[in-house]
C-alpha positions in Angstrom: -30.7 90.3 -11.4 -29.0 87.0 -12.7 -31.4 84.1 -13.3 -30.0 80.9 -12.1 -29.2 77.9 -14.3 -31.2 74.8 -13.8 -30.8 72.8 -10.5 -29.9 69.8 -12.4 -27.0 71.4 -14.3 -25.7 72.9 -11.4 -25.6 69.5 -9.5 -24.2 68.1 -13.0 -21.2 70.6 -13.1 -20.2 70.5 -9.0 -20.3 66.7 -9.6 -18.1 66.8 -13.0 -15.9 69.5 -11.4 -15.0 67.1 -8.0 -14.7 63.7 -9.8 -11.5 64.6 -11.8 -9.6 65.9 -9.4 -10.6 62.8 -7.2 -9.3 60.9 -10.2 -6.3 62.2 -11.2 -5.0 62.6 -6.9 -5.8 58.3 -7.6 -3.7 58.3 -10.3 -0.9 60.5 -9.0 -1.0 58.7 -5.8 -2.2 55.2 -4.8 -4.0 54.5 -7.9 -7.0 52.4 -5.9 -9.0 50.1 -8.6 -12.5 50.9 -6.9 -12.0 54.8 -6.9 -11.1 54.6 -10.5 -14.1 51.9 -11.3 -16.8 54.1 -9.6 -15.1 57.6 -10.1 -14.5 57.2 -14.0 -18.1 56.2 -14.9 -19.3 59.1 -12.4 -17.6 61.7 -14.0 -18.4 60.7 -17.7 -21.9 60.3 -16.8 -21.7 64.1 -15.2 -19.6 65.5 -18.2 -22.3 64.1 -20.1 -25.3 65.5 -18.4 -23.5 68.4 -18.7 -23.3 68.5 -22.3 -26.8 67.0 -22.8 -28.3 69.8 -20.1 -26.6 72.8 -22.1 -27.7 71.8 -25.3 -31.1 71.3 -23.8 -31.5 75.4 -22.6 -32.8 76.4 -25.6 -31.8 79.8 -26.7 -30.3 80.9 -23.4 -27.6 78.8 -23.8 -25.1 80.5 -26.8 -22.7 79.1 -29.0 -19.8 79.9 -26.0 -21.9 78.0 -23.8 -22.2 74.8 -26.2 -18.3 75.0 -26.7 -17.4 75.6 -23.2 -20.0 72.4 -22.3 -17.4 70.5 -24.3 -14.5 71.1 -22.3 -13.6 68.1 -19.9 -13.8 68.8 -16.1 -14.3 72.4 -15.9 -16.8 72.8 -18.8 -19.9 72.9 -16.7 -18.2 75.4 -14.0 -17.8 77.6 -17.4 -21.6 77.2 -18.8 -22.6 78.0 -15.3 -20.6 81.2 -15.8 -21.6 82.0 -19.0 -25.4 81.4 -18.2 -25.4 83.8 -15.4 
């Protein structure tokens, strides 16, 4: 039976793994100056929980993990995987 990550990492990598796509259809498209001023912050603060939560796990998290953390926008999808 898989043990689940920790609920704060979970909400840390859903929120790092919606903001950039949020950002980038801004850019591609209308290229709004409030999405970009709340959504840029919002996803650097999740990729950085992200990073800060995986390095946290102790021993379940394994070098893979702390690479994959690393990895803009769909790093904390991967660490989820990997910590499964």
């Amino acid at each position: 039976m898989a043990v689940l990550p920790p609920r704060p990492l979970r909400l840390a990598a859903a929120v790092e793994a919606a903001s950039l796509p949020a950002l980038l259809l801004n850019l591609v498209t209308v290229h709004a100056g409030p999405v970009t001023s709340l959504g840029g912050p919002v996803h650097g603060a999740a990729y950085l929980a992200v990073v800060a939560l995986t390095f946290a796990a102790g021993p379940r998290a394994t070098a893979a993990a702390r690479w994959c953390s690393l990895v803009p926008g769909a790093g904390g999808l991967l660490v989820l995987r990997l910590l499964r």
